[in-house]
SERO-4910 file (N, C-alpha, C, O; in steps of 0.05 Angstrom, whole numbers):
BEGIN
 pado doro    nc1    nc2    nc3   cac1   cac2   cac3    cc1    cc2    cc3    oc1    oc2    oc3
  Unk    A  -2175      3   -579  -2164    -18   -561  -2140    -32   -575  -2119    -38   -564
  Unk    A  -2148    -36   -602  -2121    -47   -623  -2097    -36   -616  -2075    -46   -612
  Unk    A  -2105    -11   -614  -2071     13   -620  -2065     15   -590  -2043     12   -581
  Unk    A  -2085     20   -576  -2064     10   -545  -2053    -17   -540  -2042    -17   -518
  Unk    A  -2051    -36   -550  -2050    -65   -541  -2012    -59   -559  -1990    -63   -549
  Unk    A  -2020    -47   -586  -1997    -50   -605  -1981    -32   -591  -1958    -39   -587
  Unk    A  -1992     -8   -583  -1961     11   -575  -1958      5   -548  -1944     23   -539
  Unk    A  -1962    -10   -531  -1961    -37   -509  -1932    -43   -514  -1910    -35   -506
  Unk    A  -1941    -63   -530  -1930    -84   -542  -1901    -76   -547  -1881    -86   -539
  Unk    A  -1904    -50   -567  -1878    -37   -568  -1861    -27   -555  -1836    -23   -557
  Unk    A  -1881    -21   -537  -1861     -1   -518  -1852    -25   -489  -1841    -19   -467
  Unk    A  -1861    -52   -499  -1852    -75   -479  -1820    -80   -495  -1799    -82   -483
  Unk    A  -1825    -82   -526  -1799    -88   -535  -1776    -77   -532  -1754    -89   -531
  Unk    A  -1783    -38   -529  -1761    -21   -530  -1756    -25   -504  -1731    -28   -500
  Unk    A  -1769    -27   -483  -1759    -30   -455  -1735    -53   -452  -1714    -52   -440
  Unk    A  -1749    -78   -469  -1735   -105   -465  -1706    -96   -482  -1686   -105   -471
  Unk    A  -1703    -84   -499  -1681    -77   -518  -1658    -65   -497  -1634    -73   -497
  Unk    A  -1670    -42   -478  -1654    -32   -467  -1642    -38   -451  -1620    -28   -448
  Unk    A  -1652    -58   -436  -1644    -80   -418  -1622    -91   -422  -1604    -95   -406
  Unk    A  -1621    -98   -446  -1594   -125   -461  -1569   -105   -459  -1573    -81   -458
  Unk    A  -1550   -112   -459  -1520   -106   -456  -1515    -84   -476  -1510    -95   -497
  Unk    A  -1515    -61   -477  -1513    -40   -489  -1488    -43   -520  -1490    -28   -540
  Unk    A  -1467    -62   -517  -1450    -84   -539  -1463    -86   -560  -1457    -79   -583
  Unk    A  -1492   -100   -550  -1502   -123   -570  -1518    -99   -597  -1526   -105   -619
  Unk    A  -1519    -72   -584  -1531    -51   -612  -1515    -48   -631  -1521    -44   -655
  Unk    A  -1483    -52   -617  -1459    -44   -639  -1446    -70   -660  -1427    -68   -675
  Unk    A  -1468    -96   -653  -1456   -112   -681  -1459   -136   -669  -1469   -152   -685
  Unk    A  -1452   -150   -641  -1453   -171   -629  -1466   -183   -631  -1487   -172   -636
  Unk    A  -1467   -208   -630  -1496   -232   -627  -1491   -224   -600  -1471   -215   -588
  Unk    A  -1519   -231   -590  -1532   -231   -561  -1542   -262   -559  -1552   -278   -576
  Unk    A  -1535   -265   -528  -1541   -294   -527  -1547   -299   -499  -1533   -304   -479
  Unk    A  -1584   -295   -505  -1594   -291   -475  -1591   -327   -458  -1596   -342   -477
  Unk    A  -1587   -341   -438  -1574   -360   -421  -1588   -355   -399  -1596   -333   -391
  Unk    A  -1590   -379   -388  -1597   -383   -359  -1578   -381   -339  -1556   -392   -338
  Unk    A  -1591   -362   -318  -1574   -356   -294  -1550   -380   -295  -1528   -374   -301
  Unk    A  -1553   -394   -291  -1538   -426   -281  -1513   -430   -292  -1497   -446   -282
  Unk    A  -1506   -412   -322  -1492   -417   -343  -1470   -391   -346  -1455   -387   -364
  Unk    A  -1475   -374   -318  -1464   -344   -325  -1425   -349   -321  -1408   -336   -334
  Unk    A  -1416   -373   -296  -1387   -362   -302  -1384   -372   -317  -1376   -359   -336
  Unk    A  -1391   -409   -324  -1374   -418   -350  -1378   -396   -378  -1358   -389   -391
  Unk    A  -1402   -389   -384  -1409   -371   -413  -1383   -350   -406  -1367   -342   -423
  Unk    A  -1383   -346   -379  -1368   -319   -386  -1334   -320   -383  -1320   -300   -380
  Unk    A  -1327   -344   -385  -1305   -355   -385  -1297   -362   -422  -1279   -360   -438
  Unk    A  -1332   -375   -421  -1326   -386   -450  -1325   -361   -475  -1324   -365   -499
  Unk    A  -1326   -344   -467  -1331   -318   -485  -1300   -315   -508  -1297   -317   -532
  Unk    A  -1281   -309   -486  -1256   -293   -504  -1247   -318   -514  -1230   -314   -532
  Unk    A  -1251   -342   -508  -1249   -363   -529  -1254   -373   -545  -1241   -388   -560
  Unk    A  -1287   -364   -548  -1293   -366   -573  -1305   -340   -591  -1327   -338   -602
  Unk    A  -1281   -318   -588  -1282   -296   -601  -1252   -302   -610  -1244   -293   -632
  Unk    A  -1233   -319   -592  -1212   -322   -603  -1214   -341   -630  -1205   -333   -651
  Unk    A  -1226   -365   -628  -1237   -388   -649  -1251   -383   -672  -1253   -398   -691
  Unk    A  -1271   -346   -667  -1279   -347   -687  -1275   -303   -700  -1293   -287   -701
  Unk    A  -1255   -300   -705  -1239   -284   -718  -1269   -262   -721  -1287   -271   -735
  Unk    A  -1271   -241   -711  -1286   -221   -727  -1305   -217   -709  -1309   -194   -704
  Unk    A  -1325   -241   -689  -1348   -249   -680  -1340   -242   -647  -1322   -251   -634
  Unk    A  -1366   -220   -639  -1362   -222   -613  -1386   -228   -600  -1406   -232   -614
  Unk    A  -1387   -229   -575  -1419   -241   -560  -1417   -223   -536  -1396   -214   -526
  Unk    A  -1447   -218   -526  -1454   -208   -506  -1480   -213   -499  -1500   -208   -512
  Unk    A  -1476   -225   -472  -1494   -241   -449  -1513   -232   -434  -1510   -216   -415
  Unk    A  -1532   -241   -440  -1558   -229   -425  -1570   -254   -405  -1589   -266   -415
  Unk    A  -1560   -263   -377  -1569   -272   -360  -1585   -280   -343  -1576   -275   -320
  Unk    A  -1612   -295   -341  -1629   -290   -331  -1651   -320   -323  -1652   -340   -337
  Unk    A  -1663   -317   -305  -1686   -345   -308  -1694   -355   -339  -1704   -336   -352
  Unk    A  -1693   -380   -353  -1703   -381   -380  -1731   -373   -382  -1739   -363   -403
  Unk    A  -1745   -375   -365  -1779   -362   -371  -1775   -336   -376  -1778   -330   -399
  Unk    A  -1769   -318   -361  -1763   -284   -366  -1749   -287   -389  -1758   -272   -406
  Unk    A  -1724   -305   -398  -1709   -300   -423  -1728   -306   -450  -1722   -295   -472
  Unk    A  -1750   -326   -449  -1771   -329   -463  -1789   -304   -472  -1797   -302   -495
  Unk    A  -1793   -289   -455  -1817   -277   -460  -1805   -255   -471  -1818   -243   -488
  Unk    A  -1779   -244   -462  -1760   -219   -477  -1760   -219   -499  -1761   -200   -514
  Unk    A  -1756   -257   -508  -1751   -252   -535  -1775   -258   -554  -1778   -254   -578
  Unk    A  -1797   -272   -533  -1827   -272   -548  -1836   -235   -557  -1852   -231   -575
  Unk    A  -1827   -215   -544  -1828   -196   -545  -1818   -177   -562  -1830   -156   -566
  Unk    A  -1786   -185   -577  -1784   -176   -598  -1753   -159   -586  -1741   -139   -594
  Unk    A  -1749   -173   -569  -1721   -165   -558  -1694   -180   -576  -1695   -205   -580
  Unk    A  -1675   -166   -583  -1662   -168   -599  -1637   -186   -594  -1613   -181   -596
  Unk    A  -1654   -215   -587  -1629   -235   -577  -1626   -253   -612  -1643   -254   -629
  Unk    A  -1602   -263   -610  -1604   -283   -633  -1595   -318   -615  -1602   -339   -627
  Unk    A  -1585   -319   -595  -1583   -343   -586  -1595   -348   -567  -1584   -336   -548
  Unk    A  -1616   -362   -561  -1623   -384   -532  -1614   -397   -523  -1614   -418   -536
  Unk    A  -1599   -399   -498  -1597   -424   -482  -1608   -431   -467  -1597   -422   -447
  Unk    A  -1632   -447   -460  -1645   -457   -434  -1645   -475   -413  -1649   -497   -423
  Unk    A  -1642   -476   -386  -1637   -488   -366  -1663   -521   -373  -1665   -541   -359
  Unk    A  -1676   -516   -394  -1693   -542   -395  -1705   -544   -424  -1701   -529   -443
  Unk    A  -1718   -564   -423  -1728   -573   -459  -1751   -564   -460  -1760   -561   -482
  Unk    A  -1772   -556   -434  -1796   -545   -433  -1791   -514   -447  -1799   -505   -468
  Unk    A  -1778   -505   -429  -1783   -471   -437  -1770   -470   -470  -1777   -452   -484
  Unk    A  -1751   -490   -481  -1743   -483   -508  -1768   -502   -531  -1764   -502   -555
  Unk    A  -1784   -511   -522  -1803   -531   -527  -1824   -498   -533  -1821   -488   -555
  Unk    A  -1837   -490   -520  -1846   -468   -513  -1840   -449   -533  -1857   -437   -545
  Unk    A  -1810   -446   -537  -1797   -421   -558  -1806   -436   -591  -1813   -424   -612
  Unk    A  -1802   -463   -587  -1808   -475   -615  -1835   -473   -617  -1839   -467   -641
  Unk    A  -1864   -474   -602  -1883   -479   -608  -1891   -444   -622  -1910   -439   -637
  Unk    A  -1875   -429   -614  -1886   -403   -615  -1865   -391   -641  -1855   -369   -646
  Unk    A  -1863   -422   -653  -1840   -407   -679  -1823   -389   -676  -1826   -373   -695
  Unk    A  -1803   -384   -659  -1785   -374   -653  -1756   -382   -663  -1739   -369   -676
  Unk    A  -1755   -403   -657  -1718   -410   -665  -1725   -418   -697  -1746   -424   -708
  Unk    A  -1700   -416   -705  -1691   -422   -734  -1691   -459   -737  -1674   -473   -727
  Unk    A  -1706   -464   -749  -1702   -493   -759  -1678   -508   -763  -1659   -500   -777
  Unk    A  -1678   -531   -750  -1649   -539   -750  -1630   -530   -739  -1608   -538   -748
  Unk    A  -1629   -513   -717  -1612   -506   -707  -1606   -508   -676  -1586   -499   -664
  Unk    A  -1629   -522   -664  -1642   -534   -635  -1615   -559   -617  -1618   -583   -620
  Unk    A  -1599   -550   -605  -1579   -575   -601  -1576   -575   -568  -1576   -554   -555
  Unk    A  -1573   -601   -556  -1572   -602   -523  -1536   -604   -522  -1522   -621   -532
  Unk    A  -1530   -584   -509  -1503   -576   -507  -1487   -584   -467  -1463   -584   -460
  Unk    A  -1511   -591   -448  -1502   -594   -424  -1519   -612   -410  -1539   -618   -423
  Unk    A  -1516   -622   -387  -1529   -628   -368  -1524   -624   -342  -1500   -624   -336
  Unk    A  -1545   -619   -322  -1532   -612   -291  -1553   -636   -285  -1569   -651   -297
  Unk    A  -1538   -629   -252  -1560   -639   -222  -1563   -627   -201  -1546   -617   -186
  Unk    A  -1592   -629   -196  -1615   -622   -179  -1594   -624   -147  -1583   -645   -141
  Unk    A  -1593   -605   -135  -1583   -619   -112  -1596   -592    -79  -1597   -568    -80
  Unk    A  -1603   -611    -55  -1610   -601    -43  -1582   -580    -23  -1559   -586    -21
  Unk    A  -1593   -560    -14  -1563   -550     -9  -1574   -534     14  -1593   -519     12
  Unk    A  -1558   -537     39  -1557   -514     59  -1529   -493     68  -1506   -497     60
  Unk    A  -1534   -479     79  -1515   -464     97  -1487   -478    107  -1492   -490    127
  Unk    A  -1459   -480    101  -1445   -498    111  -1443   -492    136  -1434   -510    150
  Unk    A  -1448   -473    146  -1443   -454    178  -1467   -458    185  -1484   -449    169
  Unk    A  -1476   -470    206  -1473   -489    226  -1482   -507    210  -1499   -504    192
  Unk    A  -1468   -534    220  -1469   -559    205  -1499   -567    200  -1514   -571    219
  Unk    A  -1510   -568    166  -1536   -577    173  -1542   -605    189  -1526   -624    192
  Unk    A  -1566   -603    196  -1572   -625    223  -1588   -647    195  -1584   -671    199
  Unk    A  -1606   -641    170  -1621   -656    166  -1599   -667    134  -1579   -657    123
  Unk    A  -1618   -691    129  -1605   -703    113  -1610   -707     85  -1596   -708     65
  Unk    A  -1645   -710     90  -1656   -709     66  -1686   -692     61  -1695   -680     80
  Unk    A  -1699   -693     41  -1719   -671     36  -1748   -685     63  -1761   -676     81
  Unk    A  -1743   -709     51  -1763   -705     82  -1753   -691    116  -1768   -681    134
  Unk    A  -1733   -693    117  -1722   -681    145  -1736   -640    142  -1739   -625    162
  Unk    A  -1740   -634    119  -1742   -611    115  -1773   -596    132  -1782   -575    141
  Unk    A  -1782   -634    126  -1813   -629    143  -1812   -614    182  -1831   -606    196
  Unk    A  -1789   -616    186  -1784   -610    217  -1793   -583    219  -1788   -563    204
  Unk    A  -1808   -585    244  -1812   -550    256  -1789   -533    261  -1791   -509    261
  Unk    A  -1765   -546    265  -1741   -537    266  -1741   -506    232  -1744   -482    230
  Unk    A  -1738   -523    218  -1738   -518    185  -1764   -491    189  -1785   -495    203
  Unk    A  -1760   -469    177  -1769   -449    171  -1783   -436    151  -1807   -431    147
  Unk    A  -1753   -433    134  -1752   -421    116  -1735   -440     92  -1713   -449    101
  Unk    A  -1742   -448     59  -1732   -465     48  -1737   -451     17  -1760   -448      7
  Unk    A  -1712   -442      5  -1713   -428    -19  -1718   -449    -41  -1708   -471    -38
  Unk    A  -1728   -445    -59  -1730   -459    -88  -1741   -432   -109  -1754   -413   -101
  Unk    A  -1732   -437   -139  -1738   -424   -155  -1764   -409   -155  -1767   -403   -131
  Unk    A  -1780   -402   -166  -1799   -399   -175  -1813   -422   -193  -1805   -421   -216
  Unk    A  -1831   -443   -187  -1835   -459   -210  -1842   -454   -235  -1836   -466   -255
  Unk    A  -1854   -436   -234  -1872   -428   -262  -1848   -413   -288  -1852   -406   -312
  Unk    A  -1833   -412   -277  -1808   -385   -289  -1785   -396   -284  -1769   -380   -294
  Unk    A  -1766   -422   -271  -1743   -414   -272  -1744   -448   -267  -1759   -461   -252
  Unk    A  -1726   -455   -283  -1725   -485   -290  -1719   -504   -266  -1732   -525   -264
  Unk    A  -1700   -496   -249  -1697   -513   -221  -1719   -507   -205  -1719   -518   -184
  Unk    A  -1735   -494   -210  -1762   -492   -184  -1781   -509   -197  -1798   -517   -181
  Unk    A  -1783   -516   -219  -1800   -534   -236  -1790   -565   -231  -1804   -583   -222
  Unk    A  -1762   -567   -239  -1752   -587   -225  -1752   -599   -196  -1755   -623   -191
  Unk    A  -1748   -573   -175  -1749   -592   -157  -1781   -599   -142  -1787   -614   -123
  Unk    A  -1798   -579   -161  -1826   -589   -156  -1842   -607   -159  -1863   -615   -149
  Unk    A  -1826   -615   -181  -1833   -648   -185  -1810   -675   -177  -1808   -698   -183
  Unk    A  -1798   -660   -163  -1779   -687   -142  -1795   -684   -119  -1802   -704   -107
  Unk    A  -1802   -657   -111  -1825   -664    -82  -1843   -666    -77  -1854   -668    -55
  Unk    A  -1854   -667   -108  -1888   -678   -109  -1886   -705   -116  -1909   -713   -120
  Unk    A  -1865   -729   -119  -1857   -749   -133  -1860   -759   -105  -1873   -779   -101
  Unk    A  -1845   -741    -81  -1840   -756    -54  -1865   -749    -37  -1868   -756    -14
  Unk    A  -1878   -737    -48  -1899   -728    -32  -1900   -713     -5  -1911   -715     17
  Unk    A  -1877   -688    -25  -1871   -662     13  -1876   -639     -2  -1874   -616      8
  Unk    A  -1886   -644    -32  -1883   -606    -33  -1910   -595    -17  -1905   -576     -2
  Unk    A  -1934   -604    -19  -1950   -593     -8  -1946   -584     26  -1956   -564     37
  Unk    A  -1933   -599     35  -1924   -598     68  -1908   -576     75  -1908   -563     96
  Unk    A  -1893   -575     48  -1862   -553     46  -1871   -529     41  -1862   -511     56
  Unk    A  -1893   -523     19  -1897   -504      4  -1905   -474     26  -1905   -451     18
  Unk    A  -1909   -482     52  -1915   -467     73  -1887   -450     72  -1886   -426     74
  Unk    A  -1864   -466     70  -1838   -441     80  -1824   -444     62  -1800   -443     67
  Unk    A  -1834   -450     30  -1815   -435     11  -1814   -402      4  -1833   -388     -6
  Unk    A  -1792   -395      9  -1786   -368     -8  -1779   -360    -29  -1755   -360    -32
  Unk    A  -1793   -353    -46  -1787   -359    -77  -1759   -343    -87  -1751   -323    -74
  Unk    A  -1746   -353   -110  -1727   -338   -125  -1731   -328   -154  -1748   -343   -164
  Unk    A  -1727   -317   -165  -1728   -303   -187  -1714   -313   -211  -1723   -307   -234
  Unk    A  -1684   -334   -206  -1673   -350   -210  -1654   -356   -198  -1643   -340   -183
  Unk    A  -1641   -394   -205  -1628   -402   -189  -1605   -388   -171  -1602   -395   -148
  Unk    A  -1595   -376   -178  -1572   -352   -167  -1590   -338   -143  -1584   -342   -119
  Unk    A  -1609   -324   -150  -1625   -321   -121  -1624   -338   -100  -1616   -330    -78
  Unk    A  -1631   -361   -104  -1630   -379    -85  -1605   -391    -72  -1602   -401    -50
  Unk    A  -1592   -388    -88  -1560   -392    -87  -1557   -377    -64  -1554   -384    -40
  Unk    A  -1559   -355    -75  -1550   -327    -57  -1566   -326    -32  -1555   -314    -14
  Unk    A  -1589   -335    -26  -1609   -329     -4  -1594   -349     21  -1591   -343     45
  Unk    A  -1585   -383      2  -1569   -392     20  -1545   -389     35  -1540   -391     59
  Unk    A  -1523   -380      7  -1508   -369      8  -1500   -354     40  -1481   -357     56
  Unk    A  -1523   -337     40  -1521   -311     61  -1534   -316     75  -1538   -297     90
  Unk    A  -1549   -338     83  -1557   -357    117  -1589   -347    119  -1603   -353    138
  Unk    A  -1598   -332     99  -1630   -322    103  -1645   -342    102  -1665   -343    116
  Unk    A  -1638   -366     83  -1658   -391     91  -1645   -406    104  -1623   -399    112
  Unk    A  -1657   -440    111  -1642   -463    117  -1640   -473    100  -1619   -483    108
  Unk    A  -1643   -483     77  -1641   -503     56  -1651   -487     36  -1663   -466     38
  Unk    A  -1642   -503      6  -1650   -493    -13  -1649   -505    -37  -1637   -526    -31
  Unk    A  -1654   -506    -64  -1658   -526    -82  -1640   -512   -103  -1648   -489   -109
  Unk    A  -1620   -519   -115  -1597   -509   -143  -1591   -531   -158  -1599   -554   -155
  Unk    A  -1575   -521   -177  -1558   -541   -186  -1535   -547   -182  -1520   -529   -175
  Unk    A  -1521   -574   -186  -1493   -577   -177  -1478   -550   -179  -1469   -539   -159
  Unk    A  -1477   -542   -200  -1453   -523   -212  -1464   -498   -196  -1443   -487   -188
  Unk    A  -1484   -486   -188  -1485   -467   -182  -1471   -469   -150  -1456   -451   -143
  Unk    A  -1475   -494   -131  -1462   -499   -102  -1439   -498   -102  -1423   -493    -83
  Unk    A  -1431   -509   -138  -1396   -507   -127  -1381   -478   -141  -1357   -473   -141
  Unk    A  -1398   -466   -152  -1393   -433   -142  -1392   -428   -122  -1368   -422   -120
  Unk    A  -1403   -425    -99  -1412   -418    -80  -1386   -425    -57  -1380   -411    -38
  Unk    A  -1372   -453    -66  -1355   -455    -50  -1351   -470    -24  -1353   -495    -27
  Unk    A  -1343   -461      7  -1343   -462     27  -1366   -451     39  -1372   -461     61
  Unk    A  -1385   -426     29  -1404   -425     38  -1437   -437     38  -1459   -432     48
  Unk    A  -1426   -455     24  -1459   -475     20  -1447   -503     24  -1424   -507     17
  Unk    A  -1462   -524     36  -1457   -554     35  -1485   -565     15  -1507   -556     12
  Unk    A  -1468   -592      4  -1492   -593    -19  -1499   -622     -2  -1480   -636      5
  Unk    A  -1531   -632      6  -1533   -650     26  -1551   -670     10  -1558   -692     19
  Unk    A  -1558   -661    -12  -1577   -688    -34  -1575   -685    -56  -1580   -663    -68
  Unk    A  -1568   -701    -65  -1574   -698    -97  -1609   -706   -103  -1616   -727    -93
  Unk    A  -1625   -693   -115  -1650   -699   -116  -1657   -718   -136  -1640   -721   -154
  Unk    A  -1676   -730   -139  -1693   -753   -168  -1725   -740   -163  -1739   -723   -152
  Unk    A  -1724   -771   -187  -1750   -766   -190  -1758   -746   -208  -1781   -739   -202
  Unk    A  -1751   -732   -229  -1749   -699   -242  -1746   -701   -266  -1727   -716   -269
  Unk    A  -1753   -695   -286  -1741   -694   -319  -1709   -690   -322  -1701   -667   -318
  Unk    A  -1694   -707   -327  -1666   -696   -335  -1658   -672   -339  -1667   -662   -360
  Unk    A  -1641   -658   -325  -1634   -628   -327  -1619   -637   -354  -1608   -659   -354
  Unk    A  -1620   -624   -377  -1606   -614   -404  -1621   -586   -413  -1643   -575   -411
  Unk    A  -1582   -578   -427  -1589   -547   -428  -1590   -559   -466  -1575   -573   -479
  Unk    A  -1618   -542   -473  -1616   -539   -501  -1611   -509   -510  -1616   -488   -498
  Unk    A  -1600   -513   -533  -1589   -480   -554  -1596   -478   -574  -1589   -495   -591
  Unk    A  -1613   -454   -582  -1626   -448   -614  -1605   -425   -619  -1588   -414   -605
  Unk    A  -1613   -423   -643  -1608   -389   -658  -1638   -381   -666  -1655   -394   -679
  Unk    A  -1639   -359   -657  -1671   -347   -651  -1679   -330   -688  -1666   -312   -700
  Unk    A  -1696   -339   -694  -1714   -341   -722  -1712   -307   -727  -1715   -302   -751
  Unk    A  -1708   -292   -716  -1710   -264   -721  -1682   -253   -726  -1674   -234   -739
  Unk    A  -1671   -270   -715  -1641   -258   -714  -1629   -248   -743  -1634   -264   -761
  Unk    A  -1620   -233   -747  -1603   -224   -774  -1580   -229   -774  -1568   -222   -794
  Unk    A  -1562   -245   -749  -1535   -253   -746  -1530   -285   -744  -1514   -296   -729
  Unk    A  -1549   -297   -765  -1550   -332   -756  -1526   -346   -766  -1521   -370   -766
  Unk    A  -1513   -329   -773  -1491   -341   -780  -1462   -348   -758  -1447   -368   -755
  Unk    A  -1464   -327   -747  -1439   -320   -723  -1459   -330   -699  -1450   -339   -678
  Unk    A  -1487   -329   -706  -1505   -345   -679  -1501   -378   -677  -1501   -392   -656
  Unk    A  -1498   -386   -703  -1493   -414   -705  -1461   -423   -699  -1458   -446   -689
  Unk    A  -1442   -411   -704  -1414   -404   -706  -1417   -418   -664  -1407   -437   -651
  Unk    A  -1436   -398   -658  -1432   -396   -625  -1436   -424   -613  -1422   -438   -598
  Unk    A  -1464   -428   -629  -1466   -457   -617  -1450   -485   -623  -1444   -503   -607
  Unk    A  -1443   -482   -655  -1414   -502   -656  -1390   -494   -636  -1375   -512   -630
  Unk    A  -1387   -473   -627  -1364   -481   -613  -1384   -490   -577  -1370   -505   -563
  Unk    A  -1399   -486   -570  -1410   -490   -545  -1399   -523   -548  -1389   -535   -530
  Unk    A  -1403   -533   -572  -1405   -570   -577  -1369   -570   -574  -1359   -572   -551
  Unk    A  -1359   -568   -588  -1331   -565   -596  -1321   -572   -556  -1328   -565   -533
  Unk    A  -1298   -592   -569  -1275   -607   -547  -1270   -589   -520  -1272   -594   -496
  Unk    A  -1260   -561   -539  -1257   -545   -519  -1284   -522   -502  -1288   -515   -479
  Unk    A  -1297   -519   -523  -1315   -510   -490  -1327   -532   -476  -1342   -520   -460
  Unk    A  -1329   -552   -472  -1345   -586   -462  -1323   -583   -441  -1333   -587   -419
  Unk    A  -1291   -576   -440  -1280   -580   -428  -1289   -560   -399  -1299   -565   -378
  Unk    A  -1279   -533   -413  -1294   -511   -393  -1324   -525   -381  -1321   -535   -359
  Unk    A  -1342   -527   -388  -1362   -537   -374  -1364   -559   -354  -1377   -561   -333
  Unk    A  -1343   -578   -367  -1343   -594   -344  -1319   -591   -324  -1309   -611   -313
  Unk    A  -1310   -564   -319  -1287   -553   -305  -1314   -537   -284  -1307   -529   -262
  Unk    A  -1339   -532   -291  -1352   -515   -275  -1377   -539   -263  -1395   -533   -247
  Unk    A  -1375   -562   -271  -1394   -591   -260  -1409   -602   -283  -1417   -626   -286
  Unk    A  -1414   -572   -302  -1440   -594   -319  -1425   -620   -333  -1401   -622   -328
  Unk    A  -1439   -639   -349  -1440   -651   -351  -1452   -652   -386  -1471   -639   -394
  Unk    A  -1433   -674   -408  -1450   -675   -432  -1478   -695   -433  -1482   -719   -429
  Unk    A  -1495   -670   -444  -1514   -683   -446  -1527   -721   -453  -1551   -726   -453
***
């Protein structure tokens, strides 16, 4: 039972390995991030390969719970970024990140968001209670930091139980993005920055409360053999000029 559980285990890692950006085998730090964070990161990239002479990065995108467990698994990331302090709370309890190297680099907001085509009719999360209202996307709570969030702004108001009938879950925030995006739901739960991707095709109609402060925290991951160019990454995430980029995409310093 031992040696099946172990060659399990392994053959969860090599799967998770293969997954990551095919780059990150040839020398790169890998720097797995939450969906929420993909244009600015990938804006912030040739800038800070420009800033730091020799060092390149490649991005592995995804809900922070799934980005947790890849690397609880032995997947070959050296940087975390997480959409919350729980799931990097989580990476610390399980001795994962490198000591001293844990820093909150952003902040967003919770915001309720529909379809801009046809004008939404409701205004706030209780209006969502209407028979009208169908279908209402939010994260996944258990796995993806804005479904956790906005589960405790609607258990705070006392509608998630009412709601929970016509949520369609996402995988991460970008899912939901996208579900609204493309008119399959009526409403849906993101973050600022992800709506104003989105453009002309989403209207953002609440900002939500009631919720733990969205802040993104950043480790360099305890296994890593590149903590040097991993730490390199996260001083510049702090640094004048990426803060700028970020708040060119909504977030906000922590």
């Amino acid at each position: 039972m031992m040696f099946h559980r172990t060659a399990l285990k392994a053959l969860l890692a090599l799967a998770l390995t293969l997954s990551l950006p095919l780059a990150a085998l040839a020398g790169e730090i890998t720097v797995s991030a939450a969906a929420s964070l993909t244009n600015a990161f990938q804006e912030l990239k040739p800038l800070f390969e420009k800033a730091s002479p020799g060092a390149t990065v490649a991005f592995n995108f995804a809900a922070s719970g799934p980005l947790l467990k890849q690397i609880e698994a032995g997947a070959p990331v050296d940087v975390f970024a997480s959409a919350d302090q729980k799931t990097m709370d989580q990476a610390a309890a399980k001795n994962l990140l490198a000591q001293g190297t844990r820093k909150d680099f952003a902040a967003n907001t919770l915001v309720m968001i529909a379809p801009a085509t046809p004008k939404p009719e409701f205004k706030t999360p209780k209006d969502l209670t209407a028979k009208a209202v169908e279908r209402i996307a939010i994260g996944s709570p258990e796995s993806v930091p804005a479904g956790n969030y906005t589960r405790q702004s609607l258990t705070a108001d006392k509608l998630f139980e009412a709601l929970q009938p016509k949520f369609v879950l996402g995988e991460s925030v970008r899912q939901v993005l996208d579900y609204v995006s493309r008119g399959e739901v009526q409403a849906g739960f993101v973050y600022k920055t992800d709506a104003l991707i989105a453009g002309d095709k989403v209207a953002i109609v609440a900002e939500m409360k009631n919720h733990d402060p969205v802040t993104y925290p950043v480790a360099v991951i305890a296994a890593s053999a590149k903590k040097d160019e991993a730490g390199k990454f996260i001083a510049f995430l702090l640094s004048p000029e990426a803060q700028a980029v970020l708040a060119k995409y909504g977030f906000r310093e922590p």
